[in-house]
Each structure stands twice: as structure tokens, then as C-alpha cells.
DOTORLUM-597244 format. One record per residue: residue number from 1; residue in three letters; x, y, z of N, C-alpha, C in turn. Coordinates in nm, 3 decimals, padded with zeros to 5 digits. Each point is the difference from the previous one (the first is absolute). Layout:
REM DOTORLUM-597244
REC   gumi   bafi    n_east   n_north      n_up   ca_east   ca_north     ca_up    c_east   c_north      c_up
REC    NUM    ALA         X         Y         Z         X          Y         Z         X         Y         Z
...
END
This chain:
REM DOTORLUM-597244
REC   gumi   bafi    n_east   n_north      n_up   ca_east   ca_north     ca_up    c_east   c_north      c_up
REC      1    UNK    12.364    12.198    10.093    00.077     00.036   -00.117   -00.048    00.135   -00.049
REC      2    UNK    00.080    00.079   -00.061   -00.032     00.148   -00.041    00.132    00.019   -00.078
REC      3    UNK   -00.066    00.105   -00.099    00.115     00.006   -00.090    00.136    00.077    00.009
REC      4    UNK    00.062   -00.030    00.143    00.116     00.037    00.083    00.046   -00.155   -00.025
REC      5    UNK   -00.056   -00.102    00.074    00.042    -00.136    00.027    00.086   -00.050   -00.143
REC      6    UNK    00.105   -00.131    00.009    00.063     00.007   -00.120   -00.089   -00.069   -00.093
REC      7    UNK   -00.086   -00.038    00.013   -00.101    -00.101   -00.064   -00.008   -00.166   -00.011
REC      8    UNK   -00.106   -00.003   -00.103    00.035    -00.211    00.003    00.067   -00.029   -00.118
REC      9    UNK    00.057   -00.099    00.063    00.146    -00.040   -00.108   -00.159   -00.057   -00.177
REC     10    UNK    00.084    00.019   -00.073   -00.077    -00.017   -00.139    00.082    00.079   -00.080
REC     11    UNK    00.002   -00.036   -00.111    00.084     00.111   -00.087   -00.108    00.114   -00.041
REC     12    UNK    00.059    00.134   -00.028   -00.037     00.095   -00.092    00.003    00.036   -00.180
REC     13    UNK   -00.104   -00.018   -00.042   -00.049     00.012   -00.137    00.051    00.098   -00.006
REC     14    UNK    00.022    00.124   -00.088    00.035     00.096   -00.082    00.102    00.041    00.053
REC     15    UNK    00.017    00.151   -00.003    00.123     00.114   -00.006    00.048   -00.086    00.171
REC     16    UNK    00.161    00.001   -00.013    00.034    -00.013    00.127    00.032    00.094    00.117
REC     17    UNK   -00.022   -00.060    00.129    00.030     00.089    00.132    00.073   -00.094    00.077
REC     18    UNK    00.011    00.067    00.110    00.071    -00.040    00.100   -00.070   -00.154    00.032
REC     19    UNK   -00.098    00.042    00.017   -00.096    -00.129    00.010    00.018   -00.122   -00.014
REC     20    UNK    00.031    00.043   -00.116   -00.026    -00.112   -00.170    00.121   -00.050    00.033
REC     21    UNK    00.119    00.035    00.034    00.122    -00.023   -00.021   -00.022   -00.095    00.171
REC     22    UNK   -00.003   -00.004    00.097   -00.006    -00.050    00.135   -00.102   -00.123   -00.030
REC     23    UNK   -00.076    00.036   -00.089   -00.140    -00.140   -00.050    00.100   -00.109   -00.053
REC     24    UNK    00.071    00.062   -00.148    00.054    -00.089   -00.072    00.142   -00.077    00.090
REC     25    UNK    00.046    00.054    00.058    00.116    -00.032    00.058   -00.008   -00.123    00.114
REC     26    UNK   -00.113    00.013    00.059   -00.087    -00.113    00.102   -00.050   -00.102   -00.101
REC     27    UNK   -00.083    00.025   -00.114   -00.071    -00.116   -00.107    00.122   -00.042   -00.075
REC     28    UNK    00.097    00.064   -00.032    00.113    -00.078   -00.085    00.100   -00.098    00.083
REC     29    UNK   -00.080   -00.099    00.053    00.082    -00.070    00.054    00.070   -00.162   -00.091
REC     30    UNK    00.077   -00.077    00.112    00.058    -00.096   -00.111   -00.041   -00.114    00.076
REC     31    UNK   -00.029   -00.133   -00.051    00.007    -00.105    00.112   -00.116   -00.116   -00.075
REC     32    UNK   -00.121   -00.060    00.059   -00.096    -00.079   -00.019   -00.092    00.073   -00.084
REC     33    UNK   -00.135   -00.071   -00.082   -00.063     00.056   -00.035   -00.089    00.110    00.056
REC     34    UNK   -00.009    00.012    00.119   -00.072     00.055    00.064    00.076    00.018    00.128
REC     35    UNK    00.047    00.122    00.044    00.126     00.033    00.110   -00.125    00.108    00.100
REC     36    UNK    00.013   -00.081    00.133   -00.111     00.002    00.083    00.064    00.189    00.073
REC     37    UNK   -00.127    00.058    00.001    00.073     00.122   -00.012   -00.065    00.053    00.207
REC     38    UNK   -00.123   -00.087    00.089   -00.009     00.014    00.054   -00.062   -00.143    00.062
REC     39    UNK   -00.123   -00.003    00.101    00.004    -00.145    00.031   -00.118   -00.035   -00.098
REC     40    UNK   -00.087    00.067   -00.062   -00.134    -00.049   -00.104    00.059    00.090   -00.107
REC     41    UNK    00.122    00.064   -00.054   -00.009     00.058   -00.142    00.121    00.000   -00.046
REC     42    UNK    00.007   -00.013   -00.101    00.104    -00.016   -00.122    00.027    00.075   -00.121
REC     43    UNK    00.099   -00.049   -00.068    00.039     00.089   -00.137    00.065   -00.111   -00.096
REC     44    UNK    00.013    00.056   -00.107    00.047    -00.104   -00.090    00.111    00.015   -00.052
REC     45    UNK    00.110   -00.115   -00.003    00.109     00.031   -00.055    00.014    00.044   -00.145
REC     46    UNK    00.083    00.095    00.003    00.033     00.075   -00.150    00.025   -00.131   -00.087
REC     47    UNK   -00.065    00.036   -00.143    00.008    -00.119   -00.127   -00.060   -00.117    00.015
REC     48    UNK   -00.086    00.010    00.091   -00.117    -00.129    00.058   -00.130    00.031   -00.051
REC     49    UNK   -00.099   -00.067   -00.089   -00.073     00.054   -00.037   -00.111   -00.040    00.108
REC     50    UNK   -00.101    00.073   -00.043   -00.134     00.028    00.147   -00.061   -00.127   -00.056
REC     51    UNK   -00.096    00.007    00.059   -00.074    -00.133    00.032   -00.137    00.046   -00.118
REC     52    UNK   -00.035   -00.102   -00.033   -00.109     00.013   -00.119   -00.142    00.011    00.091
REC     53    UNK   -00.053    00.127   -00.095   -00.125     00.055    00.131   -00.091    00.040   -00.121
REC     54    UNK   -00.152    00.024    00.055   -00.081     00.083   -00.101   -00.089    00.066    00.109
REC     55    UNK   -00.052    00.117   -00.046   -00.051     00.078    00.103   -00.167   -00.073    00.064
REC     56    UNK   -00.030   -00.099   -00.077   -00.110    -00.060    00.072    00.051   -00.075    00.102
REC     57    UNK    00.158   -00.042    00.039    00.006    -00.086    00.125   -00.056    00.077    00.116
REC     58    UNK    00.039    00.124   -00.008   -00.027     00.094    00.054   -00.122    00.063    00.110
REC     59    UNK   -00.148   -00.061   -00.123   -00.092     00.038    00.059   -00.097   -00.009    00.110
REC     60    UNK    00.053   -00.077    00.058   -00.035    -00.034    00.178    00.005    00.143    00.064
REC     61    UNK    00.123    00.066   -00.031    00.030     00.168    00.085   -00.121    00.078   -00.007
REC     62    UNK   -00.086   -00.047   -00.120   -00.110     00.132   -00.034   -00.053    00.000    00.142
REC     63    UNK   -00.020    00.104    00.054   -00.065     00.066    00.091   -00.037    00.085    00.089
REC     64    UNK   -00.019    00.046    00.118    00.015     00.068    00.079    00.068   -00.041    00.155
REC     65    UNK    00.155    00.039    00.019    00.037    -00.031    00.109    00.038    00.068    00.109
REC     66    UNK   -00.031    00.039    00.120    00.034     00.015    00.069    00.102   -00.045    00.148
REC     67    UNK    00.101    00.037    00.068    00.057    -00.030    00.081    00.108    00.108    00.070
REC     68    UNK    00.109   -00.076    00.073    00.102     00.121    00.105    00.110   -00.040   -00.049
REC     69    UNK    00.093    00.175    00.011    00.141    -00.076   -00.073   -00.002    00.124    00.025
REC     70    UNK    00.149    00.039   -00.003    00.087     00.161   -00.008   -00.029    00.073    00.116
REC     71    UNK   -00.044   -00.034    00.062   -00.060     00.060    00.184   -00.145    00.027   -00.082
REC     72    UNK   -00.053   -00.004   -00.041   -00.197     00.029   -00.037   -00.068   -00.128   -00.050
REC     73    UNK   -00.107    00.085   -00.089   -00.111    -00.089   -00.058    00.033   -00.023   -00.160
REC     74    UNK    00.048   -00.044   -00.041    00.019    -00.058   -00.140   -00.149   -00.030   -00.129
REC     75    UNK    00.029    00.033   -00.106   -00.102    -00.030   -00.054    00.004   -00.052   -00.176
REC     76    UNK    00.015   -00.078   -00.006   -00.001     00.009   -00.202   -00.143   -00.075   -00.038
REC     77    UNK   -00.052    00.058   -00.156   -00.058    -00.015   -00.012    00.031   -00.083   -00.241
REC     78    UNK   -00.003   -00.123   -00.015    00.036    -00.060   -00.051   -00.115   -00.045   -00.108
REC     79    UNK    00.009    00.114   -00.147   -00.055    -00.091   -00.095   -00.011   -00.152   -00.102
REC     80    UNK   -00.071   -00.022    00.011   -00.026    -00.120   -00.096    00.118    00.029   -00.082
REC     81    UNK    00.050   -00.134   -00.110    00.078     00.063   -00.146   -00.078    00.009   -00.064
REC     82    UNK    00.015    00.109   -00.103   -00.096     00.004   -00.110    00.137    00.151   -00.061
REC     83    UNK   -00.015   -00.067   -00.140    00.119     00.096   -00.103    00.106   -00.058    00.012
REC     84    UNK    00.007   -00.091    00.052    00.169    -00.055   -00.015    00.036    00.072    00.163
REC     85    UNK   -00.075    00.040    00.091    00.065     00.026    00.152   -00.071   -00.015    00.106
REC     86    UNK    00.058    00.039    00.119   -00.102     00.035    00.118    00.050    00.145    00.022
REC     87    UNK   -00.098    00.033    00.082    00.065     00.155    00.031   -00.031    00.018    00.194
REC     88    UNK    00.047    00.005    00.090    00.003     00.057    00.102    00.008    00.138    00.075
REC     89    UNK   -00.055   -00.007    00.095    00.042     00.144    00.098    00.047   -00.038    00.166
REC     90    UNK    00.059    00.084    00.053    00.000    -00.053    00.145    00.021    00.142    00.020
REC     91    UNK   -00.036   -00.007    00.177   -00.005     00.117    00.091    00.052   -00.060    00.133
REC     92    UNK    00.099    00.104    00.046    00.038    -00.027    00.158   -00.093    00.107    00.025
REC     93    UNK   -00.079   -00.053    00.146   -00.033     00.128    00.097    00.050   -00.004    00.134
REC     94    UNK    00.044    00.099    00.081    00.087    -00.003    00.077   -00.077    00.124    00.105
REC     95    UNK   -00.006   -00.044    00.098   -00.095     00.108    00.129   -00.097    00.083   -00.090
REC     96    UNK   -00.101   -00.074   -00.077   -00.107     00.045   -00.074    00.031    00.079   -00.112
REC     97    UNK    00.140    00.039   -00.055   -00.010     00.041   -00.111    00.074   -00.063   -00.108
REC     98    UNK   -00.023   -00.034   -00.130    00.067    -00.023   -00.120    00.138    00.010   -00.009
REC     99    UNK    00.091   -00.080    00.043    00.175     00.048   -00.003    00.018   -00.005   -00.158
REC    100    UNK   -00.017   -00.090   -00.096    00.032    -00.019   -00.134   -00.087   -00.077   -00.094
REC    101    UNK    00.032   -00.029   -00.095   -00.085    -00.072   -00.069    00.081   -00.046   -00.127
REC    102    UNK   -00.037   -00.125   -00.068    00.071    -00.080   -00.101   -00.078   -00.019   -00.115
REC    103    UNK    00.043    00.034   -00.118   -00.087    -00.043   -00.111    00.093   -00.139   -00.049
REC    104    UNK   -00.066   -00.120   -00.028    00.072    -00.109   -00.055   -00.064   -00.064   -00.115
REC    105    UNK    00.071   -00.054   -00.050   -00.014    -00.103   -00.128    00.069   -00.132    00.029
REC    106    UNK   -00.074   -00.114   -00.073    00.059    -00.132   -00.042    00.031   -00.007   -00.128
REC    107    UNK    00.078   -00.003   -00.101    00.005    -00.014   -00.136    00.047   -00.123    00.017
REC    108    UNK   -00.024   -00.041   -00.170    00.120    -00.137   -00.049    00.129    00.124   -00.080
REC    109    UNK    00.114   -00.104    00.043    00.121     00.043   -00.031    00.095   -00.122   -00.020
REC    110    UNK    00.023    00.012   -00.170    00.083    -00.090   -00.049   -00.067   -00.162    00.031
REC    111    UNK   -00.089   -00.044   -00.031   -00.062    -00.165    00.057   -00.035    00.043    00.166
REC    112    UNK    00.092    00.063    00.060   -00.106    -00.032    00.120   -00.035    00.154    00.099
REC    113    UNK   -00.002    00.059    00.112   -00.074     00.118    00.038    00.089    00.085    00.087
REC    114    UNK   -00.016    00.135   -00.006    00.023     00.085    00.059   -00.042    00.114    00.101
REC    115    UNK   -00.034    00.033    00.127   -00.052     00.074    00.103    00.054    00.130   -00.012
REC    116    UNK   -00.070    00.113   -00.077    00.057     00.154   -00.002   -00.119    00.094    00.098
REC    117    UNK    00.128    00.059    00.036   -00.081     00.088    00.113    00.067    00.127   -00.032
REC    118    UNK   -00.132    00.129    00.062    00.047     00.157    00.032   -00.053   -00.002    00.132
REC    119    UNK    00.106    00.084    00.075   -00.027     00.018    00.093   -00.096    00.192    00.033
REC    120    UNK   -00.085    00.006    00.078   -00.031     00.132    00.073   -00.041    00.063    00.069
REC    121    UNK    00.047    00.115    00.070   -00.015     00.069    00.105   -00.194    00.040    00.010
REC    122    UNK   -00.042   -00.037    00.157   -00.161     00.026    00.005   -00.093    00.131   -00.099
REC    123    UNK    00.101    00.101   -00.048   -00.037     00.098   -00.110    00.037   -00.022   -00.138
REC    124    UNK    00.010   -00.171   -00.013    00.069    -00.023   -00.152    00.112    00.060   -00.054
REC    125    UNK    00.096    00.077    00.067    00.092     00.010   -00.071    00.110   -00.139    00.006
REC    126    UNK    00.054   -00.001   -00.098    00.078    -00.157   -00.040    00.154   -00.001    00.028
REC    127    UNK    00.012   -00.088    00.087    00.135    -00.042    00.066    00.109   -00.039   -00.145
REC    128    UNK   -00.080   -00.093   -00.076    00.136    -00.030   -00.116   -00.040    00.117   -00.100
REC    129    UNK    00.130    00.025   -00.081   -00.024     00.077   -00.106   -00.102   -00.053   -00.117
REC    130    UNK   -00.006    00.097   -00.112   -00.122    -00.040   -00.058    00.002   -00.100   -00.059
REC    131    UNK    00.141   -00.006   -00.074    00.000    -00.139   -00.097    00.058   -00.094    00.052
REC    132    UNK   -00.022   -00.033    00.169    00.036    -00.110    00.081   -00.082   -00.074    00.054
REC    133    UNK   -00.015   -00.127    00.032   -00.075    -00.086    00.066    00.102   -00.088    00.082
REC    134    UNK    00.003   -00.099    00.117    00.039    -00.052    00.085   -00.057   -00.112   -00.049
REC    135    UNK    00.074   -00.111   -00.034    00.004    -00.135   -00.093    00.007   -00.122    00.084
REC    136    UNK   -00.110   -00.109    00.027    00.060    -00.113    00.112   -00.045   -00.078   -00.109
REC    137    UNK    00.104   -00.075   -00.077    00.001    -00.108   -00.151    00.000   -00.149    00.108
REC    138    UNK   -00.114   -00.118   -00.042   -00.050    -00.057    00.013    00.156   -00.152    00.050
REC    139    UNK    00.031   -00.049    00.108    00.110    -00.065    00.040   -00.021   -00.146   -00.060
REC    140    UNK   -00.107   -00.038    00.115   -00.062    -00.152   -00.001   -00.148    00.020    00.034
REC    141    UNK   -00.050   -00.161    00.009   -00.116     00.000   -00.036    00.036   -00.101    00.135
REC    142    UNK   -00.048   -00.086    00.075   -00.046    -00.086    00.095   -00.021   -00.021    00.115
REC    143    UNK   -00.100   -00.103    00.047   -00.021     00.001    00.146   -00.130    00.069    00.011
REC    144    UNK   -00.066    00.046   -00.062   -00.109     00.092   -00.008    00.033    00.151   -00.042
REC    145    UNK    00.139    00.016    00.014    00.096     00.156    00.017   -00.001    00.051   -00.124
REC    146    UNK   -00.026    00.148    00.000    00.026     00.030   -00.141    00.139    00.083    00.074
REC    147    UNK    00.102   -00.008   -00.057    00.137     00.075    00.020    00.050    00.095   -00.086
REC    148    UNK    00.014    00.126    00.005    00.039     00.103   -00.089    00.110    00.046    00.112
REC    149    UNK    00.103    00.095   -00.111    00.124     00.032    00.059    00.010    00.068    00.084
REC    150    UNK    00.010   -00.028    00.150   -00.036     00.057    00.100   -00.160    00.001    00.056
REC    151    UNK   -00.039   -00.048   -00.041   -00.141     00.011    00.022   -00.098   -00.155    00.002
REC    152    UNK   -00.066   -00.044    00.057   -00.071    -00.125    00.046   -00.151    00.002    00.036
REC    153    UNK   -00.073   -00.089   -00.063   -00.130     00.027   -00.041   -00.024   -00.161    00.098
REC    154    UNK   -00.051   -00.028    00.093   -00.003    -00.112    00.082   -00.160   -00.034    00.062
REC    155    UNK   -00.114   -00.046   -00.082   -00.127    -00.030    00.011    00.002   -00.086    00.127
REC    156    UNK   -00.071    00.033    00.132   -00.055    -00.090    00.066   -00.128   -00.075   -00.025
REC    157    UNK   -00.034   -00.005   -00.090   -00.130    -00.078   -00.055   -00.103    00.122   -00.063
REC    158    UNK   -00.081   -00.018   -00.055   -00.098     00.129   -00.059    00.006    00.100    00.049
REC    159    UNK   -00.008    00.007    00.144   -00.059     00.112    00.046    00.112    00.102    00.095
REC    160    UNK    00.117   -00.058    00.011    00.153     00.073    00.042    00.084   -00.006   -00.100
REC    161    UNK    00.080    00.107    00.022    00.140     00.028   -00.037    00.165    00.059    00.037
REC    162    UNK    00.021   -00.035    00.008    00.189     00.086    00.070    00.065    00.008   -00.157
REC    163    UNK    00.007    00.118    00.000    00.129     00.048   -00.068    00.060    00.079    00.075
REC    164    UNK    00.185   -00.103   -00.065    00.108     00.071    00.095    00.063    00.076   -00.089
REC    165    UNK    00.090    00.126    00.016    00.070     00.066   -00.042    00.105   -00.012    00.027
REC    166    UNK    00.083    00.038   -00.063    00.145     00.034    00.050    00.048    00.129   -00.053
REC    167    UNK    00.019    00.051    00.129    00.052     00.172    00.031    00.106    00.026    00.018
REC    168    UNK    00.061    00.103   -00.088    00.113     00.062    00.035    00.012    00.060    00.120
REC    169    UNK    00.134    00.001    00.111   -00.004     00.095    00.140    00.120    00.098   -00.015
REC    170    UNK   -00.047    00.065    00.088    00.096     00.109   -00.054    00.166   -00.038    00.032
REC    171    UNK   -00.022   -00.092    00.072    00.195    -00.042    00.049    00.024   -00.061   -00.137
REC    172    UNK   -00.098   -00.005   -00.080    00.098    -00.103   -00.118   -00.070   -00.136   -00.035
REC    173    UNK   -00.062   -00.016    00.133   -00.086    -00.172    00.001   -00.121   -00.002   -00.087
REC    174    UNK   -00.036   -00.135    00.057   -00.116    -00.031   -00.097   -00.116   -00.062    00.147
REC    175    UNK   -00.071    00.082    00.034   -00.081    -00.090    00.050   -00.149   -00.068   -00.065
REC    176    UNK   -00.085   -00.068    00.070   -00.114    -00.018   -00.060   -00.126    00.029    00.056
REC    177    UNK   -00.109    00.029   -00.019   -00.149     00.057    00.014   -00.083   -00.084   -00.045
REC    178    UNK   -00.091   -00.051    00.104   -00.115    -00.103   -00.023   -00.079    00.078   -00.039
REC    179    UNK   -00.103   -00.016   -00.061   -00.150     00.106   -00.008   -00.118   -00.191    00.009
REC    180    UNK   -00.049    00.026    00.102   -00.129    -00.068   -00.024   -00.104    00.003   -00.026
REC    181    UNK   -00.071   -00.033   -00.074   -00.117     00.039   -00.056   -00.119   -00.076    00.020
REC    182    UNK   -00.112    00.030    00.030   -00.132    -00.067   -00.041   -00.094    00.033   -00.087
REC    183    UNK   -00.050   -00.087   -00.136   -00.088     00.049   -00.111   -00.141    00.020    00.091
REC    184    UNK   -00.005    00.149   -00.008   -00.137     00.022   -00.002   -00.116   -00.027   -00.101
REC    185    UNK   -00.138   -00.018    00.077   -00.109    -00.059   -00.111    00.012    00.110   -00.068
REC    186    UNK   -00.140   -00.020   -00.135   -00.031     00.099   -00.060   -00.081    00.110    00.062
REC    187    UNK   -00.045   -00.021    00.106   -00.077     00.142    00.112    00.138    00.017    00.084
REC    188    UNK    00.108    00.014   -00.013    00.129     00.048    00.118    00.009   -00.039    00.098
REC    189    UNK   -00.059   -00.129    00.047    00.026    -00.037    00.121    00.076   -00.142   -00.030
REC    190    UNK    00.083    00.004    00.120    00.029    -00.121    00.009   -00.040   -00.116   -00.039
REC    191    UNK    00.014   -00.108   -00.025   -00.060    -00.144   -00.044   -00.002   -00.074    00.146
END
């Protein structure tokens, strides 16, 4: 992914773009509470309210993960909550160098939570505009799954994780992106 690609389906926070408009148009769908948007991710039907969440369900993510996804080495790194959030980072590296990098948040939003992201280029300059963030609002809760719109948080027990995405392609589609992960200890190695 690079900020050519059309991106991952989620809506866009602030001033609108092209983006924002191809996000909302995929998330405004009609049907079940939850309208399956790939084979592990979903969205929520318009006038359905989200599922009741608080950012401590949350705190299992705190940590350091590593894994492969996007053709490289994947990486986020996942605070505790504390202030009412968590805060994240991730890094693709790709034939040894830095392709991008993600600043993220968990907030509570309205009773239950919201996933905001900026995206940016390995010299920090920023893919969304300033007063934009990329929004994955909280679907369902079960099975072990945390489900945000387009986006899937899927614990293999403590020490794994898969989150799937769902990506815009450039024909128009939607495909999806595994990222697997393993929590590294607190010295960076594997468990």
C-alpha cells in the first residue's frame, strides 16, 4: 500500500476528498446489522446503533507486535489505555526500507469506540489532509473478534493476532489483507 493505492475502506473524518467520498459510499450500505463487507470484515448498517464498548475491553492489544502483510514486515506497537485511550504506531518495511507508517488511536465514541488513523510517507509527510483522520467505528463485539468497519481485530490466544482489512482496488473492488502478528516479549524477541 502507498499513498497512490485507493486505500482501506473506513470513513474519512474532516474536510472531504475523493477518498472520503469512495469510503462513505462502500460504508453506507443497507441490509443486516452488520453487512459482511469481505470474508472476516464488516460495516454497519446506516441508523443501527454500534455495539456498547469501553476502551478497557480493549486492553489485551497493549503491546508490541510484529508480523507479514502488504508484501513485507509489519509492525504496531500498542499502548496500554490510560486518558480515556490507547494510542498506536505501525510500520511496513519492505526490501529493508520503511514504505509508511500509521499513527492510531482507540477512543470511546458515543457509549462505545472508534479506530482513527493518519497515514505517512517514510519522511513523515501525511497522506490525509490535516484536519482528516481515516475512521474504523466499532461493528460487533464476538467470538473473541473485535470488528470495526472494515477492519478485524481476531486474537489467536495471548500471544497472536490477524487483523484483516478491507481494501479498496483500483477496479472498484474491495479486497482483503491478513496481517499476522506475533506479540513480542518485553526484550523483542519472540515468545
Amino acid at each position: 500500500m502507498n499513498r497512490s493505492d485507493p486505500g482501506p475502506v473506513g470513513s474519512t473524518r474532516g474536510r472531504g476528498t475523493g477518498f472520503a467520498l469512495l469510503c462513505a459510499a462502500l460504508v453506507a450500505s443497507t441490509g443486516s446489522t452488520q453487512d459482511k463487507l469481505t470474508e472476516h470484515t464488516y460495516t454497519r448498517s446506516a441508523g443501527t446503533p454500534a455495539p456498547r464498548a469501553q476502551i478497557g475491553d480493549m486492553a489485551w492489544l497493549a503491546g508490541h507486535w510484529v508480523g507479514e502483510a502488504l508484501g513485507g514486515t509489519v509492525e504496531e506497537i500498542w499502548s496500554p489505555p490510560r486518558g480515556g485511550a490507547m494510542m498506536g504506531v505501525f510500520r511496513l518495511v519492505k526490501d529493508g526500507e520503511t514504505a509508511f507508517y500509521e499513527l492510531m488511536t482507540i477512543v470511546p465514541d458515543e457509549g462505545s469506540l472508534v479506530l482513527r488513523l493518519k497515514h505517512f510517507d517514510a519522511d513523515l509527510s501525511g497522506w490525509e489532509e490535516k484536519g482528516e483522520t481515516v475512521d474504523f467505528r466499532l461493528v460487533a463485539v464476538g467470538d473473541g473478534a473485535y470488528r470495526f468497519e472494515g477492519l478485524s481485530f481476531q486474537p489467536e490466544g495471548p500471544e497472536r493476532l490477524n487483523i484483516h482489512l478491507a481494501m479498496h482496488t483500483s477496479d472498484g473492488g474491495v479486497r482483503e489483507e491478513t496481517f499476522s502478528y506475533t506479540r513480542l516479549s518485553s526484550d523483542g524477541r519472540e515468545p
